[in-house]
N, C-alpha and C positions, 0 to 999 in steps of 0.2 A: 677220334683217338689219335695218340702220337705215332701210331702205324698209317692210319690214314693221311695225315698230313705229311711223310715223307713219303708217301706213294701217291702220286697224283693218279688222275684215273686214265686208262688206258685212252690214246689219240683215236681209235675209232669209238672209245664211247664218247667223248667228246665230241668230233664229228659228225657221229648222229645225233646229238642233242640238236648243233646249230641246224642242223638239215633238216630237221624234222620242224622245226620253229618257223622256216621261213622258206624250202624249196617244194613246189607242189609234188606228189609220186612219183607221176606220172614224167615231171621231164626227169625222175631217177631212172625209171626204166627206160626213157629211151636215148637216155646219153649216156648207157651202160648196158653189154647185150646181155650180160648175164651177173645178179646181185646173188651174191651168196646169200642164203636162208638165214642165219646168226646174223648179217649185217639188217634184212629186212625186219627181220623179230624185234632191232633196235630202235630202229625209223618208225616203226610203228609206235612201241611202247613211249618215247621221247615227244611223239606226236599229239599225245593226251595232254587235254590242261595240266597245266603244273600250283596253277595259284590258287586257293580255295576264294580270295578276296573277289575274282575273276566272279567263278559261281555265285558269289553272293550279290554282285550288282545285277546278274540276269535273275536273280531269285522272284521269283510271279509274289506282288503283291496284296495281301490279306486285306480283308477287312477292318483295317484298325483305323486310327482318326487319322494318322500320317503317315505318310511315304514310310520313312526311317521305319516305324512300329511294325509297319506290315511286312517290311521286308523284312526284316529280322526273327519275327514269327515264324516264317514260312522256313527261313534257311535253320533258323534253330531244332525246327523240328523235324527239319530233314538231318542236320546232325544226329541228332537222338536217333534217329531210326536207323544209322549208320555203325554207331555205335554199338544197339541194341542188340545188335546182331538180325537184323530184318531182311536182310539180302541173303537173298537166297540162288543158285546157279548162275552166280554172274560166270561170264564168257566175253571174251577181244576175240571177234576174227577179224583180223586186216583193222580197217579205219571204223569200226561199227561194235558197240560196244551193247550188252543185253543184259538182263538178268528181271529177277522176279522180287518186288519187294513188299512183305506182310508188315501191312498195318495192321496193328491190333485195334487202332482208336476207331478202322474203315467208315464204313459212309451206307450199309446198306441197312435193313432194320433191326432194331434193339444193337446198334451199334457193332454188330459182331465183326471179327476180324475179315479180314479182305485179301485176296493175292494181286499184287496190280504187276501188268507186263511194260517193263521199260526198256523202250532203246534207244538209244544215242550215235549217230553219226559225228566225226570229229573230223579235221584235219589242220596241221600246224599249230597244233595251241589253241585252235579252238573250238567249239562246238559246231556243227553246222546246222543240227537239226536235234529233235527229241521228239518222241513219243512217248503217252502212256495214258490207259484207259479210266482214270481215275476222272471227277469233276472239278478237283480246285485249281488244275490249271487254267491259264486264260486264253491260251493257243500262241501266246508271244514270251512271257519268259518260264521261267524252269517251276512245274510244280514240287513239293517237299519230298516226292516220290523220285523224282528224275534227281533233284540235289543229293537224296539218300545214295544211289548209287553210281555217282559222281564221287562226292564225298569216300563212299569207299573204296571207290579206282583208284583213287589221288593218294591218299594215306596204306591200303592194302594193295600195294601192287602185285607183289606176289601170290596175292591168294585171287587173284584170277588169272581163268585159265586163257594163255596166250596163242594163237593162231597166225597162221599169215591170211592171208583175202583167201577168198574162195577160191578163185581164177585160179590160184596159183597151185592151191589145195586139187582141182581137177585136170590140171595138167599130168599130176601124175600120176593119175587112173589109168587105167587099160579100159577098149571098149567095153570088156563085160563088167567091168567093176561099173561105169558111167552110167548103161542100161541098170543093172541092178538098183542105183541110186536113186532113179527117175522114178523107178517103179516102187520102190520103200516109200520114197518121199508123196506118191500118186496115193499108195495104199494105206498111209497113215496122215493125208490129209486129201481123203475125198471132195473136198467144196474146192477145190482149184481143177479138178479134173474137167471141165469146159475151158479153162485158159489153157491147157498142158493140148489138150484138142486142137484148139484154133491154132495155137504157135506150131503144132506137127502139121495140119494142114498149109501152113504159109510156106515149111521149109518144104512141101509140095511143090508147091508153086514159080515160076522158075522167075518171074516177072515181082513176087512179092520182094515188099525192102529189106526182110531181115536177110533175102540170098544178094542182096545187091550191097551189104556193109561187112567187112569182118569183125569179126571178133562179137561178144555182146556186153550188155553193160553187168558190172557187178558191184553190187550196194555195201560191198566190203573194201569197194578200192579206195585209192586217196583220190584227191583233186587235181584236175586236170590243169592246164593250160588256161583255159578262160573260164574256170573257175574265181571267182572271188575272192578274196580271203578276209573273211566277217565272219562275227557272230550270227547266231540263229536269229533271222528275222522273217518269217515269214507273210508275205504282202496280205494273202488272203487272210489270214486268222487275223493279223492287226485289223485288216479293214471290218471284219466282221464283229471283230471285239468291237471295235469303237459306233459299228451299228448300234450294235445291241446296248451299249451304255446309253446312245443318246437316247430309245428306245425306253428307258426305265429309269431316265436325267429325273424323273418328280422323286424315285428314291432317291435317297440321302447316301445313302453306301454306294449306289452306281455312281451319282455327281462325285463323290472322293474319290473312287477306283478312276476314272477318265483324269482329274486333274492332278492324282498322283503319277497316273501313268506317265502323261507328258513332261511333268516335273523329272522326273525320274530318268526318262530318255533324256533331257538337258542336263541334267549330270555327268551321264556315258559321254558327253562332247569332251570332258575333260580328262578323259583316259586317250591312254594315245594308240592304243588297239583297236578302240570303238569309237573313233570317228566315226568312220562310214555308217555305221547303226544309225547313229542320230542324224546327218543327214538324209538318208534311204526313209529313217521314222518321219521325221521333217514332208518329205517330198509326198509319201505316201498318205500323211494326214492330211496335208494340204489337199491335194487332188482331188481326194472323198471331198473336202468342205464345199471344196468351188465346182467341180462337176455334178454331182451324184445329189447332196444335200440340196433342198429344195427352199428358195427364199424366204417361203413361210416358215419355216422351222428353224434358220437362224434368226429370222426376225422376233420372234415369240417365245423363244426358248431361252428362257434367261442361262442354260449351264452351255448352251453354243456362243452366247455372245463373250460367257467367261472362257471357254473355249479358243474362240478367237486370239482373246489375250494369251492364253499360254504360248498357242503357236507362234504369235508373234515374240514373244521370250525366245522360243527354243531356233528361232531363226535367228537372232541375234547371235545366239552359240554359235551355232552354227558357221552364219559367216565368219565372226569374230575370231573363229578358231587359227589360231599362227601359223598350226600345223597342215593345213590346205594348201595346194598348191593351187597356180595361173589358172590350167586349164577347169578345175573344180571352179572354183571362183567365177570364171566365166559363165558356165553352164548355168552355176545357180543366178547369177544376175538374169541371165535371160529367163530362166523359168519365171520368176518373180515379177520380172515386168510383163511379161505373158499373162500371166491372174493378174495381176493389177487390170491390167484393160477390162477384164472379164467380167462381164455385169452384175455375178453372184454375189463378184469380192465385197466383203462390206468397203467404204470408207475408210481410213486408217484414225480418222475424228471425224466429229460432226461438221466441221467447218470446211472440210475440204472442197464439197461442192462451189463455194461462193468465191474460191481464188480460182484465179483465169488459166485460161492452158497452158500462155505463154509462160508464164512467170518458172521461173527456173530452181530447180529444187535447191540449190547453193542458196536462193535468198528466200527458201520456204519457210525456215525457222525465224529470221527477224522480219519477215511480212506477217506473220503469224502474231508475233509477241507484239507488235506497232497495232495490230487490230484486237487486241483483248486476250490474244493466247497468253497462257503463264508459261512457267517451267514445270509448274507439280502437275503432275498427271499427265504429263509426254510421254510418249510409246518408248522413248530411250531413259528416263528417269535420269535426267542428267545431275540433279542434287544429287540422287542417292549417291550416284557415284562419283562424283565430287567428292563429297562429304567423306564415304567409302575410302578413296583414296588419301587424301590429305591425313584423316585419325587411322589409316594404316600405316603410314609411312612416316606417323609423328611417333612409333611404336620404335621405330630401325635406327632413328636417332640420337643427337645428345639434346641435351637438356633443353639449350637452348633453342635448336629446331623445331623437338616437340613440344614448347611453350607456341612458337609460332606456328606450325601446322594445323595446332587443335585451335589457334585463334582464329587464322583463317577461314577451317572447316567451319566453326562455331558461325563464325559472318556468313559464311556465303548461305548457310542454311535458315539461316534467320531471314535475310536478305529475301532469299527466294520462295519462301513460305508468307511472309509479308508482302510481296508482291499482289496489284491490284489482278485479277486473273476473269474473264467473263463464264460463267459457266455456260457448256454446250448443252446442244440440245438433245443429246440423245442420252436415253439414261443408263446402259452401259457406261460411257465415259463421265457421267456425271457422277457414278460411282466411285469410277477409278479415281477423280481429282480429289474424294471425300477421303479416300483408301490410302491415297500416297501422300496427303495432310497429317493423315493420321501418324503413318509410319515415320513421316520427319520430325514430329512432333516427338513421337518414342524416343527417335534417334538424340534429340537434343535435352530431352531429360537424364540418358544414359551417361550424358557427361558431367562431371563433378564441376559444380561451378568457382572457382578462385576471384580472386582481387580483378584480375586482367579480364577476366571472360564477364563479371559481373559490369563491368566498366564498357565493353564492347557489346553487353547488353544494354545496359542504360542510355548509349548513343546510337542501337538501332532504334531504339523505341521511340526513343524522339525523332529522331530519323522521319519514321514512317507517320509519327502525330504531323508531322507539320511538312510531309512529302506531298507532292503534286497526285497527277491522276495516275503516275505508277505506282501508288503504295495503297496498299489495303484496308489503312487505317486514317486514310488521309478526309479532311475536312470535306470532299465531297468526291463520292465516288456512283460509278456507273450506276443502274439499275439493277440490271442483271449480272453484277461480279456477286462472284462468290462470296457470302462472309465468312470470315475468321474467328469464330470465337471460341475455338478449341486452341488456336494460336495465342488469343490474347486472354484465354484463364492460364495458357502456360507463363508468358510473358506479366501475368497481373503474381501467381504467386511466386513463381522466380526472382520479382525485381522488388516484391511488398518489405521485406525487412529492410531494403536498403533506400526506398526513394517512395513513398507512402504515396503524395499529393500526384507524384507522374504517374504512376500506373491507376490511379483512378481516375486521370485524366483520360487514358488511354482505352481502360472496361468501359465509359461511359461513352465512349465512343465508336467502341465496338460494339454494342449493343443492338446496333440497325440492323435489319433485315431487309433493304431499300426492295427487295422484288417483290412484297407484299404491301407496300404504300400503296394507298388510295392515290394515283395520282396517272391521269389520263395521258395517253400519250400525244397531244396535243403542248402540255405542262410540260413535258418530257421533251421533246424536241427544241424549246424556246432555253433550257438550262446548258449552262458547258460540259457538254458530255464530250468524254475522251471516243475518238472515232473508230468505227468500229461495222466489222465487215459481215456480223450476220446480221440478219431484220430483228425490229425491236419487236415484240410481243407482249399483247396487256392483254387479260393477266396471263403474268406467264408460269407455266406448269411446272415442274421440276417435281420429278419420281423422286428425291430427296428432302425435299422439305421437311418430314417428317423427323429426319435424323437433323438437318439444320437447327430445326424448334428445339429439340432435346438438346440440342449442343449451347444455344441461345440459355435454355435454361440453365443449362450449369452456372454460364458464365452471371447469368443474373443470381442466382442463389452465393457464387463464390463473393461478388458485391456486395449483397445483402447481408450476409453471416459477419464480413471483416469491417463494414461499418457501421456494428452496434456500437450503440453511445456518443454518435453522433449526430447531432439531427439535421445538422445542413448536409451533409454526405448523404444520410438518410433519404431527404427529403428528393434530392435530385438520383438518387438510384429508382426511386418508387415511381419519380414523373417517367426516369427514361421508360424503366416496363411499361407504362399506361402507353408513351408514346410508340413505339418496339415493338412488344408482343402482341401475338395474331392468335393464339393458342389458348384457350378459356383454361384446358386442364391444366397446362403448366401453368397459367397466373395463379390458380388455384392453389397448383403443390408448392409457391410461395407463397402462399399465406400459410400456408398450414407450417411451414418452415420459421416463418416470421413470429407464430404463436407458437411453437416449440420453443426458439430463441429467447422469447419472452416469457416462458412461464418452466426452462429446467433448474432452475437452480431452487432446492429443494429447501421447503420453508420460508424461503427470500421472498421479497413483494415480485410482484411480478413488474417487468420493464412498461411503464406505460407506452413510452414511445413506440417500440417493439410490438405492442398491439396494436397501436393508432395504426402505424402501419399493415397488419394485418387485417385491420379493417380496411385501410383502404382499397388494398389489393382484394377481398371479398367484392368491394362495393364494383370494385372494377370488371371483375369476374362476372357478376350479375348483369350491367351493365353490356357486356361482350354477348352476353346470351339471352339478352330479353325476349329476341324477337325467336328462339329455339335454337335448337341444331345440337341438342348434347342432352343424352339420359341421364346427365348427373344433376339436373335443375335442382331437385328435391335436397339434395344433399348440399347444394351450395349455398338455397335457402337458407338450412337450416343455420351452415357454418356462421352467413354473417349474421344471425342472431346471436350463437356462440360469441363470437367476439366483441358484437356490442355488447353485451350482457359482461362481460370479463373486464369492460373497461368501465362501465358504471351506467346511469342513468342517461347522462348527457347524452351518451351514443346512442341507445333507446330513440331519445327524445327525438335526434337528428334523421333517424331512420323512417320514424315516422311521418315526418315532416318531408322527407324527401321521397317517398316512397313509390311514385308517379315514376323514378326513373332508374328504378329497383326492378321492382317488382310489375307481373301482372297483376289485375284487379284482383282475382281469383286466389293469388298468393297471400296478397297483401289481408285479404277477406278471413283464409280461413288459418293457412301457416304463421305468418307472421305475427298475426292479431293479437289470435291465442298463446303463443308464446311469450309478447309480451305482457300481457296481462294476466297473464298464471299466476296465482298467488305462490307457487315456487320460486318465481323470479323477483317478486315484491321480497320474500322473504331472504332472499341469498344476495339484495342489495340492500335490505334494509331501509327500506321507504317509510316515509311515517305518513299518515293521513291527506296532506297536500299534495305529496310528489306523487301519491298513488290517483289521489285525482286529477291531475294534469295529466300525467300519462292515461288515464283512462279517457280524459278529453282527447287528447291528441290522436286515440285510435276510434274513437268515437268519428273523430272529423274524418279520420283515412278510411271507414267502413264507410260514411257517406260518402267521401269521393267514390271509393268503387263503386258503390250502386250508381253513381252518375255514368259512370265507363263504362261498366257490363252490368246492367241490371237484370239481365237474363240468367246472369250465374251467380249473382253477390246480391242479389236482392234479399233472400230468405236468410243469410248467414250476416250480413249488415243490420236488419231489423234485429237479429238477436242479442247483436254483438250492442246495437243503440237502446235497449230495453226501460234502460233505467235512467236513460238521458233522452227526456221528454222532446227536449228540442231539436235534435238531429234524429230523433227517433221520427218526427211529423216530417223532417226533410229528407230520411230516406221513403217512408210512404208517400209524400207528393210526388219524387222522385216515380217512383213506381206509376202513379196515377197521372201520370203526365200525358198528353191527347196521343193518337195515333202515330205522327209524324216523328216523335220522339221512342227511341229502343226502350221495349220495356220485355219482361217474361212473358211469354209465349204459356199458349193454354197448358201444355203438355206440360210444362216446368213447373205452373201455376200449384200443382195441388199440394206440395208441401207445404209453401207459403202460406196458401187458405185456412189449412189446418193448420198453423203456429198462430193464425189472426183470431183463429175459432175459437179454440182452447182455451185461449189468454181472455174469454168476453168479448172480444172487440170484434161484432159482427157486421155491421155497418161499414167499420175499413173491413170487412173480409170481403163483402157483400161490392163494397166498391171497386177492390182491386177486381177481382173477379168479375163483375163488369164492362172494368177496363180491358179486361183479357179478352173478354168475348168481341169485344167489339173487331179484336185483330185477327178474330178466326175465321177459316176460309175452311168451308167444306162441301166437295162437289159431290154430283148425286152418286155418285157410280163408289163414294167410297163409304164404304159399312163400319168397316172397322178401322174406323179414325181413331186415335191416340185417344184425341181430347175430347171422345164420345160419355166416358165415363166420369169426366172430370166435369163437364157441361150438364147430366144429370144431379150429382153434387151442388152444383152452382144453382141448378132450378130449385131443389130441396132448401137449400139457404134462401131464396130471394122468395121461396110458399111460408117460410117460418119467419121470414120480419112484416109479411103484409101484403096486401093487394098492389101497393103502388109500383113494391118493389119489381114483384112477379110480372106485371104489367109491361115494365118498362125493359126489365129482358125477355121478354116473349114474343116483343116489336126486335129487339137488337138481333136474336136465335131466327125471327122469320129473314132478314136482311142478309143473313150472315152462314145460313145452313141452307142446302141443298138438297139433301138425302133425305130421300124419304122415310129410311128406317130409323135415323137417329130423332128425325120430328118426331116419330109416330110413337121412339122411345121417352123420348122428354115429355110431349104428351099421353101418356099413360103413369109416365111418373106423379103428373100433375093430377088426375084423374084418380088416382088409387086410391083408396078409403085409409092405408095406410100411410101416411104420408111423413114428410122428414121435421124437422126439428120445432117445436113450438117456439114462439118466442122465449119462453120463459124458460127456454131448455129444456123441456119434456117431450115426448111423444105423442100424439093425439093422432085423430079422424079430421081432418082438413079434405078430403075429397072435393073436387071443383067439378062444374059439368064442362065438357068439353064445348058447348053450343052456345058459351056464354061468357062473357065477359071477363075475365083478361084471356081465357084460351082461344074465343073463337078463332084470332088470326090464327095462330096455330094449328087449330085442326083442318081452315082453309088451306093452307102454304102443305100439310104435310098430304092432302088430297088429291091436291095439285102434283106433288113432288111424285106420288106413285103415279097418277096418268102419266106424267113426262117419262119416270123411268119407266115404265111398264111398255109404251110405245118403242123408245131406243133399245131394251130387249129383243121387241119380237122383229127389229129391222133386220136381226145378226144372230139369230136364237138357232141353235143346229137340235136336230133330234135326242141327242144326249142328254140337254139341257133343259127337258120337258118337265121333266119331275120336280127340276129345282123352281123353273117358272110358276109350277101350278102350286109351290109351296108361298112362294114369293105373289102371288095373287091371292092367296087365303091372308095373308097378314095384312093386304090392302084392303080387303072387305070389313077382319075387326075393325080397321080406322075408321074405314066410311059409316058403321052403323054406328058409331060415336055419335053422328048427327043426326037430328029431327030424319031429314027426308034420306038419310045415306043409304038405304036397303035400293031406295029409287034411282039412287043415282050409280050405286055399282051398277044397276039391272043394266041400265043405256050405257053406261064404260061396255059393258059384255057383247051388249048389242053394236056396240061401235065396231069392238073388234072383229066381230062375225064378220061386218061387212065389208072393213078391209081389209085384214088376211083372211078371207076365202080360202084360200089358195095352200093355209097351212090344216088341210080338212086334220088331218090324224091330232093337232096340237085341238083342235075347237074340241072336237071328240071328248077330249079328255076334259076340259073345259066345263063343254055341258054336261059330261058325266059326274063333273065335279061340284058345283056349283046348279045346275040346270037349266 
């Protein structure tokens, strides 16, 4: 009001404003013996924050995705609850400030309201300390409970109630009033009555320290002499906060609460109150990292290694800050080079190991950049802040300045993103150099481009095409440098409207990914490589690659897309991919891009070109994955059927023809086959009677190639596919029928085929291949239940129903070729049964053969044999368990043998054999003779 402003305010309340801001209490009281009461009630009240902006940078940080978010959550809700009227008996004694504040939203079940107790110590303007039993604080800044009645000190001063310190308050008690107090305070809070004990026992004592100091301490006074004068920061809750975060780093909300926090402290370097906080934060983070923290856990923990980097930010503040004097400065240099030495510290890059001790930190950055360092991705970011500076200060300017500062900035960022740069080996920093590419890249799209800047673009760019071994883009660079091709899709669509033939000069050149070339480091050493101070590594690993190939991709898709309808452009973007890309899936997601391009214009013919190429890159893709490595086979198959099909017959035709370096045999057999000769596909190209016989030659002849390659999986699927084409139909069954030394299907695999040969009449090739099979089959005695037990009784059925010769001649091949006695003794009873398998004429009849006669005899000799042999290797190893199964396993030897004339005679001597030499197993013969006799 106009009363106020000709009344200025009284010289002692002014005076205690400045006193109270910057003199500690305590030299009040002792460079004054006696302060009137009105002047202290001043000092005190003048002593409280005055700035609400103050509380709002200590406000404890929420859960939100950023610094900013959380912090303002947390203070806005302590406003509200300031407002609300939630504060309840606030009270100022002295320097210490209290009160109780009811959240309604609380924290305990079904949400109900909550009383939470806050206190606050202060002195000169700032907090020193807080308390309160609530859990969203974090033990380092203010939760929205301590802000609530903050916030109402600051704005309702008068409506709390003002005291001086306690001290001051019992000076002027009389003994009985003092007693009295002791004992109120005893009787209405019993759980302190063992402290109130021990302290009356000490002033016992004549030797205890509280009778050897005067006066005692009181939690209401101000700050002393070598007191501090800082915000609340307490070492232990930081250190424990920052345990606990690393502790729960795999959550997502702890890794942002740890890399807000520090963010956050680097901030407060820029207030000039809270310096000291952020060095004190500084020094205390550090300490935990390099003492306490255990090498394994930075090594392993990717949110310690991102870690790392904060601290090194918030040190930069730190030092960097104007506002430090000499002797700070010093201190912290020494601390610094103290961890450095320290074998926890990580490295400051991966390269530092291999430069010498001597070499002096003044020429650490140009030995660095002469051996493959760049500038992007350095611990001090010196683009950024280039860049940073020059387009801030082309802001303060005239015209003409900020025409040239943003030209400059614009160069020098181009410059040093174009730079050739080696990537390190560790993948923290391999991170960072992808990270801080990125952000330049931002930074130079943010700017509007003009005549001048368009101009200082088009001469870096050539610049860097036709630069030596410092440029990124240059005709032959290292192995291991990083590529640019998030650089050069910005530089391709930047400079496309203004200068076409250079920037595709430039994309096609950037297209290399040289650290995945097949190329031995032998080849490598004999080329002009720029020199270079880590070891070379083949192949070399990079935890990025994955994000490189994605960035590769763009840059090839941005190619591909702007030079539709041209086909020599065309053709040399599709060679460089073939030459370039390592990555199956992305060659993949261009083709699929390429037949997008070629088939969206609605109605239109579709672009042939534009699929040729999308074939090609299919063929490519196939090609990259023949030999596996990727569960998308089936799907890529399919694709480049898709595409040839879309382009016409021709492509078909080529496919087939070429299909040896496509496809596996197995592909080619059943996917592809069938696809192409679907009468859907006849019909949606419109074939007429020729073209559908050529193309059904053409897969005719690629079903006989696979039976030559894998006749064990494409045999039965090549015959079907040759059915109707006599003459590769007898070249895939020769094929099959080929002698032993030659791959053919295996018995197991046999019986689909047999039966497609059966069905169809053609039992004689059924009868052959299956011949041929057996011949490859191996079965020892000890195995019963062989695969090809069942398929080999089939095979006997077939060779009883074309004739004796047949049977004959596999029943000599079965004695050669089987072991087991129970599968002889099963093919022999097959042969034997009155019911028997297939007549020739395809009926069923009574074919029963005697076993003691010609074509079985060998058979039932070999299968007589087979049980003596295994019956003897039994009882070598036979334990008591295995009695019952033996004595079953000897009754099935006996059907066999009375197969023949004299069998009954010759088990009798088997029995008697083994009486005589295992004796020894009396309890097994036992059962024996009881069983048999």
């Amino acid at each position: 009001s106009a009363q106020q402003r000709c009344c200025p305010p009284p010289l002692t309340e002014i005076a205690a404003k400045v006193a109270a801001a910057n003199i500690p209490y305590q030299l009040v009281e002792e460079r004054y013996n006696r302060v009137p009461e009105p002047v202290v009630l001043k000092l005190i009240t003048w002593s409280f924050p005055r700035c609400e902006a103050d509380i709002r940078r200590y406000t404890a940080l929420a859960y939100a995705t950023n610094e900013l978010d959380g912090q303002d959550v947390t203070f806005r809700k302590g406003v509200t609850l300031a407002e609300s009227g939630a504060i309840r008996q606030p009270v100022q004694i002295g320097f210490h400030l209290s009160g109780i504040v009811h959240d309604k939203s609380g924290e305990g079940s079904n949400n109900s309201p909550c009383n939470f107790n806050v206190a606050v110590t202060f002195d000169r303007c700032k907090v020193a300390s807080s308390t309160c039993n609530c859990q969203f604080g974090d033990g380092i800044f203010f939760c929205r409970h301590v802000v609530a009645l903050l916030i109402y000190r600051i704005r309702n001063p008068r409506k709390v109630k003002l005291r001086a310190p306690i001290s001051d308050t019992l000076q002027k008690l009389t003994r009985d009033q003092l007693q009295k107090l002791t004992q109120y305070l005893l009787s209405r809070h019993a759980n302190v009555l063992p402290t109130a004990q021990e302290i009356a026992d000490c002033f016992s004592d004549a030797n205890s320290s509280i009778n050897a100091v005067h006066g005692a301490p009181d939690p209401t006074a101000g700050a002393g002499f070598q007191d501090e004068n800082r915000w609340n920061l307490d070492d232990r809750h930081v250190i424990d906060h920052i345990r606990q975060l690393i502790l729960d780093s795999a959550k997502q909300a702890s890794a942002n609460q740890l890399f807000n926090l520090i963010s956050k402290v680097g901030k407060v370097c820029f207030v000039e109150n809270c310096k000291r906080v952020a060095g004190r934060f500084a020094i205390m983070v550090t300490r935990y990292f390099v003492k306490d923290l255990t090498p394994i856990q930075w090594q392993h923990n990717d949110v310690c290694g991102k870690l790392w980097d904060q601290i090194g930010l918030l040190w930069i503040c730190v030092v960097l800050n104007p506002r430090n004097d000499r002797d700070s400065k010093t201190k912290v240099l020494e601390l610094l080079k103290s961890w450095s030495k320290d074998p926890q510290c990580p490295p400051e890059d991966s390269f530092s190991e291999t430069i010498t001790t001597n070499t002096s930190r003044d020429a650490a950055v140009p030995v660095k950049r002469n051996n493959g360092y760049g500038l992007v991705g350095h611990p001090l970011n010196p683009i950024h802040i280039l860049f940073d500076t020059l387009t801030t200060a082309a802001t303060n300017g005239d015209e003409e300045s900020q025409k040239l500062l943003r030209k400059e900035a614009f160069e020098v960022c181009l410059l040093g993103v174009g730079e050739q740069r080696c990537m390190p080996s560790n993948a923290r920093a391999q991170e960072k150099v992808l990270f801080c590419e990125k952000m330049l890249i931002e930074q130079l799209e943010s700017l509007t481009l003009d005549d001048e800047l368009i101009q200082v673009l088009r001469d870096v760019t050539t610049l860097l095409i036709e630069g030596g071994p410092g440029s990124g883009l240059g005709k032959r660079v290292h192995r291991e440098s990083v590529p640019i091709h998030s650089f050069a899709n910005y530089l391709f669509k930047a400079l496309l409207p203004y200068d076409r033939k250079l920037v595709f000069r430039m994309g096609l050149q950037a297209m290399r990914m040289t650290v995945l070339d097949d190329m031995p480091p032998a080849e490598a050493a004999q080329e002009e490589q720029m020199p270079l101070v880590l070891p070379f590594t083949y192949p070399a690993t990079w935890s990025v690659i994955g994000d490189l190939e994605a960035r590769q991709y763009q840059l090839a898709s941005t190619l591909l897309q702007t030079a539709i309808g041209e086909v020599m452009l065309l053709r040399l973007v599709v060679e460089s991919v073939q030459r370039n890309m390592r990555n199956a899936s992305h060659v993949f997601q261009l083709s699929h891009d390429a037949f997008k391009c070629a088939t969206n214009q609605t109605g239109a013919v579709a672009d042939s070109t534009m699929l040729n190429v999308a074939l090609q890159l299919a063929m490519q893709v196939l090609r990259m994955t023949i030999q596996g490595g990727t569960w998308r086979r089936t799907e890529m198959v399919g694709w480049l059927v898709t595409c040839a099909t879309e382009i016409g017959l021709c492509a078909r035709m080529s496919v087939t023809l070429t299909w040896y370096t496509l496809f596996t045999p197995v592909e080619a057999s059943t996917m592809v086959a069938g696809c192409v000769i679907s009468p859907n596909t006849a019909m949606r190209l419109n074939l007429d009677p020729r073209e559908r016989e050529e193309l059904y030659h053409n897969v005719c002849q690629m079903a006989m190639q696979c039976a030559v390659k894998d006749p064990q999986s494409c045999a039965l699927r090549s015959l079907t596919l040759c059915e109707t084409y006599t003459s590769a139909f007898d070249a895939v069954y020769h094929v099959i029928t080929l002698p032993s030394s030659s791959p053919s299907p295996g018995m197991v695999r046999m019986r689909d085929l047999l039966i497609y040969l059966d069905q169809r009449g053609l039992n004689s090739q059924a009868f052959t291949v299956a011949h041929a099979a057996t011949r490859r089959l191996r079965v020892p005695f000890n195995h019963d239940a062989h695969p090809a037990a069942n398929d080999l009784l089939w095979t006997t059925q077939l060779a009883q129903s074309l004739g004796m010769t047949e049977l004959e001649e596999l029943v000599l091949v079965i004695v050669n070729k089987v072991r087991c006695a129970s599968v002889l003794s099963d093919v022999l009873r097959t042969c034997t049964s009155s019911i028997s398998g297939r007549m020739p004429n395809g009926t069923y009849g009574n074919r029963g053969l005697r076993a003691d006669r010609v074509p079985l005899r060998p058979l039932l000799e070999a299968s007589m044999a087979a049980y003596v042999n295994t019956i003897h290797s039994k009882l070598s190893h036979i334990s008591p368990r295995h009695y019952t199964e033996f004595i079953g396993f000897l009754n099935k030897a006996r059907e066999t043998f009375l197969l023949a004339p004299d069998g009954h005679s010759q088990f009798g001597r088997l029995l008697a054999n083994l009486k005589t030499i295992y004796k020894g197993k009396k309890k097994l013969l036992n059962l024996v003779a009881s069983r048999f006799g």
